[in-house]
Structures are given as structure tokens and as C-alpha cells.
N, C-alpha and C positions, 0 to 999 in steps of 0.2 A: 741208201735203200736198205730196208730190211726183207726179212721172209719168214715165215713158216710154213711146214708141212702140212699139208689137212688130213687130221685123223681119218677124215671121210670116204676120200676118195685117195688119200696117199698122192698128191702130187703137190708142186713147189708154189705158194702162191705170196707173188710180191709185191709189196707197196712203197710208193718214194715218199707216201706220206705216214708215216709211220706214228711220228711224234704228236701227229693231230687228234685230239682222242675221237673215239667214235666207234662204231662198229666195223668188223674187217671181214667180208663175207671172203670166200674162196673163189677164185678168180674161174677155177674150175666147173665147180660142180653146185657153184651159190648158197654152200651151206655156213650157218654164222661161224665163225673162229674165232673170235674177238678175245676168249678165254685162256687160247692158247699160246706160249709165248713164242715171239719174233726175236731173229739175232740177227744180227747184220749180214746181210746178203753175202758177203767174200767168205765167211764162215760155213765151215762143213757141221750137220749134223751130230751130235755128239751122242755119245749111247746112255747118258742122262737125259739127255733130250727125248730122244725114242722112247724111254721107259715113262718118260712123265708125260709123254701123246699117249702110250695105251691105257694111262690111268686115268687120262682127261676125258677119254673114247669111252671107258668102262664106267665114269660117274657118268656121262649123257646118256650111257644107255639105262643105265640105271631110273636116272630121274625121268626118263621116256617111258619106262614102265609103270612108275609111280605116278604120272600126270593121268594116264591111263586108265588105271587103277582106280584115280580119286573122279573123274571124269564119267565112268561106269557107275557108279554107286550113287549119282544123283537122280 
């Protein structure tokens, strides 16, 4: 089993299918994660970990403005 964190909604979401590719929406809050990476479930959180979810959180926000942006203009 693996897991990761959703930048989303901050909570644990885990899959026993891990290896199967696809998309991995958040068990919580149904938002995609699929970008974000997964470490084996018995594994704690690392504080490279953490830093590289709020830089993943801050490129979606990003590019959520920018779809935005280009969305408006037509």
C-alpha cells in the first residue's frame, strides 16, 4: 500500500493499487493528486516531502489562474 497527502484538503489518501498507472483522485475531498508523489504507506511524512506538496499546491494555484486568465480573454 502506498499514500499521499492532498495538498487540498491536508488529509491521508491511500491506495493498494499504487503501481497501476492511472489517475489517484483524493479519497477525501475528490480532488486529482495523481502529480503528487506516494511513499509507502508504513513511512512517515518527511519535511522534503511537506515542502515539495507546497510547491506542487502553489504551481496549481498558479496554473488555475493562468487557465483563468486565458479563458477570459476569448
Amino acid at each position: 500500500m502506498h499514500k499521499k497527502l492532498c495538498c487540498h484538503c491536508l488529509k491521508i489518501s491511500v491506495s493498494a493499487d499504487y503501481l497501476i498507472p492511472g489517475e489517484w483522485q483524493c479519497t477525501h475531498c475528490g480532488r486529482d493528486i495523481t502529480d503528487i508523489p506516494a511513499i509507502p504507506y508504513h513511512e512517515e511524512f518527511s519535511k522534503e516531502y511537506l515542502m515539495r506538496l507546497t510547491t506542487y499546491k502553489q504551481e496549481t494555484k498558479d496554473e488555475t489562474k493562468e487557465t483563468a486568465l486565458d479563458s477570459s480573454s476569448v
